[in-house]
C-alpha positions as CSV (number, residue, x, y, z in Angstrom):
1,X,63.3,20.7,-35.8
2,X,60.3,19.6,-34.0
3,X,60.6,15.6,-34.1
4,X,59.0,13.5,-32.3
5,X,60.3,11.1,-29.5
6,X,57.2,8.5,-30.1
7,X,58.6,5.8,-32.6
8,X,55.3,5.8,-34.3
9,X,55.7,9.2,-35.5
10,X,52.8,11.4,-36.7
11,X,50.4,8.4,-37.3
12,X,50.3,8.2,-34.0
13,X,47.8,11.1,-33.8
14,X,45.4,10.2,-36.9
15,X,43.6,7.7,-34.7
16,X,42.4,9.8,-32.0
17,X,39.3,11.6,-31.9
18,X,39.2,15.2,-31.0
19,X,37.9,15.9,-27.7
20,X,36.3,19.6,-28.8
21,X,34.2,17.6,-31.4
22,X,31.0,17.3,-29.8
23,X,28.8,18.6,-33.0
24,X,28.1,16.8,-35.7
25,X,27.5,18.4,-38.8
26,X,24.9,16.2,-39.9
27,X,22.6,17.3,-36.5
28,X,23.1,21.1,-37.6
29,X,20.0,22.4,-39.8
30,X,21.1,23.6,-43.5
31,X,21.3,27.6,-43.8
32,X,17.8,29.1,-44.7
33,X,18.2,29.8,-48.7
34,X,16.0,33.3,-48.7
35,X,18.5,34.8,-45.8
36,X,21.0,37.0,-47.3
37,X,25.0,36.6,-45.1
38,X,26.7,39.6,-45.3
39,X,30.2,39.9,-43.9
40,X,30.4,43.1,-40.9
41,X,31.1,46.1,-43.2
42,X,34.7,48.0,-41.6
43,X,32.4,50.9,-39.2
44,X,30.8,47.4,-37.7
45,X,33.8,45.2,-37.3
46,X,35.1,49.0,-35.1
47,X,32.6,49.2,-32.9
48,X,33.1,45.9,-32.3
49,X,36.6,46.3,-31.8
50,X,36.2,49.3,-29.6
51,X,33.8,47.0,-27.4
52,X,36.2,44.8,-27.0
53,X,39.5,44.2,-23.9
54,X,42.8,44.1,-25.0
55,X,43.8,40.7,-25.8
56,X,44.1,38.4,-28.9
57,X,40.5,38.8,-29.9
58,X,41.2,42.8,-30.3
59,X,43.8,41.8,-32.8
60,X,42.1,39.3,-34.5
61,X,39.3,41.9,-35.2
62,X,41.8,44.9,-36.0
63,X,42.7,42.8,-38.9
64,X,39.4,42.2,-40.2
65,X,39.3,46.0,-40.7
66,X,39.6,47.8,-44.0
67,X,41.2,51.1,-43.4
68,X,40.1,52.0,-46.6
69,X,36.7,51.5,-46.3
70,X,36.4,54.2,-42.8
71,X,36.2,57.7,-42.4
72,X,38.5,59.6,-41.4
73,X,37.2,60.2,-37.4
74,X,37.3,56.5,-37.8
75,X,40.6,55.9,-39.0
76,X,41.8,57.4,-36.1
77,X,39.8,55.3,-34.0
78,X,41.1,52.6,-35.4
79,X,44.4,53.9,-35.4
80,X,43.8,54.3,-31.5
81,X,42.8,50.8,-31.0
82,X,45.4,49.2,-32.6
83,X,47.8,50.9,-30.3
84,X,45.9,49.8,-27.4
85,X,46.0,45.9,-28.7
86,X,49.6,47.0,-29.2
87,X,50.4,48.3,-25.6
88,X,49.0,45.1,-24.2
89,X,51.2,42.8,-26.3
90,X,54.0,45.0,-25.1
91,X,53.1,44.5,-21.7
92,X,53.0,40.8,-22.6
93,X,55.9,40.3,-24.2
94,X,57.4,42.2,-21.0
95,X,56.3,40.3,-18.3
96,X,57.4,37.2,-20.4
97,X,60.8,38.2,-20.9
98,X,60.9,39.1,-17.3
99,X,59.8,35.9,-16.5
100,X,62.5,34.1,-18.6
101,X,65.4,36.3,-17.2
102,X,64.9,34.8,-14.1
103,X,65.1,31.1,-15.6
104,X,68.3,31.6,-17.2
105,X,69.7,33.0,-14.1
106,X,68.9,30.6,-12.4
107,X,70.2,28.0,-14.9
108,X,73.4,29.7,-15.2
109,X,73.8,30.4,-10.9
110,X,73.4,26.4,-11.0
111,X,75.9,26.4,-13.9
112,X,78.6,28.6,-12.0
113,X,78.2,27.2,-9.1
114,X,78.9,23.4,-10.1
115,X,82.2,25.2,-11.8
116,X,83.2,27.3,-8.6
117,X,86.9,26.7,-7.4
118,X,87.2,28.4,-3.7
119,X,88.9,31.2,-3.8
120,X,88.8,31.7,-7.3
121,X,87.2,34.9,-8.2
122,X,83.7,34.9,-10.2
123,X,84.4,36.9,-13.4
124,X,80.9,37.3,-15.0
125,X,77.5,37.7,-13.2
126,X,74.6,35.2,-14.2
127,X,72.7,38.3,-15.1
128,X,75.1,39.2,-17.1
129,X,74.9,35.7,-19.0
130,X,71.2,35.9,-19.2
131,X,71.1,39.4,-21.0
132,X,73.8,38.5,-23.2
133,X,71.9,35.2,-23.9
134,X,68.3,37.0,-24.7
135,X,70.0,40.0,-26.5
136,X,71.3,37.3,-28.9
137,X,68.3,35.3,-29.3
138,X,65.7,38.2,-29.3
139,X,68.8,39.8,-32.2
140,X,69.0,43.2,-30.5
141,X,72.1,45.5,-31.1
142,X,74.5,44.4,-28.1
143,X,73.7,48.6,-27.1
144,X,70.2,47.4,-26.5
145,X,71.3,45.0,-24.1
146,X,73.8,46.7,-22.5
147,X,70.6,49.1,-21.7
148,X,68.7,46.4,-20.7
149,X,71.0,45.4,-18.3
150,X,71.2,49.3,-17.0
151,X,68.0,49.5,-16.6
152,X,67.6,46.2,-14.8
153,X,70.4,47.4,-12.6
154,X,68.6,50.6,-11.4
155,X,65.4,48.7,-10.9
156,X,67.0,46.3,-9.0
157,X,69.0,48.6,-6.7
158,X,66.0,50.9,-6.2
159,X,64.1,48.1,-5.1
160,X,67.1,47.3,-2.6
161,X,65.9,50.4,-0.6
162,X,62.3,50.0,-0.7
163,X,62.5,46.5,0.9
């Protein structure tokens, strides 16, 4: 699936050297022996969490988390903060399907347009194309992206009158 065009193939990266690898382990003292590690207990890794913005981070520490190990005033807290990592990846996953739609319109106005015949009437809208197209890849039921496509319409034609 992911193949490479470079005849060499995958030994063409085992000779390079990483450019984030400016430590060397040998230069970093040994661990003290009479200092005990312990790993954040679950009410530590929350307040953490609760420190922190939305973002990758927020989940990444969400998942350190043991509900089991928390309260119950803390469960809910933690309960709260997932949904707020949760709302962000929403709003990601938003703006980046947003941001698609417009490519494959614009890749399918190019597409219709090379296959125009004057006077011929245009049948399907590239929008149309393009919500079909991410409703199939993104396996939604074809009613979710006939909604999508509502809703897209109503935006789009309230924004006609704001502009």
């Amino acid at each position: 699936m992911f193949e490479s065009s470079d005849p060499a193939g995958d030994e063409a990266w085992v000779d390079r050297e990483c450019p984030f690898d400016d430590v060397d382990d040998q230069d970093v003292p040994p661990l003290p022996e009479d200092v005990e590690f312990a790993w954040p207990s679950a009410g530590e890794w929350l307040a953490s969490a609760c420190g922190q913005v939305p973002g990758v981070g927020l989940l990444d520490s969400l998942d350190q988390i043991a509900v089991d190990d928390l309260d119950a005033n803390d469960a809910i807290t933690y309960l709260q903060q997932r949904q707020r990592a949760v709302s962000w990846l929403t709003g990601v996953e938003t703006r980046d399907r947003a941001r698609v739609t417009v490519k494959v319109v614009h890749e399918v106005q190019a597409i219709l347009a090379a296959d125009a015949v004057a006077g011929r009437p245009e049948y399907v809208c590239p929008e149309q194309v393009a919500y079909s197209e991410i409703t199939a890849a993104l396996r939604w039921s074809p009613v979710t992206g006939a909604r999508l496509v509502v809703l897209v319409d109503l935006i789009s034609h309230s924004r006609m009158g704001i502009d």
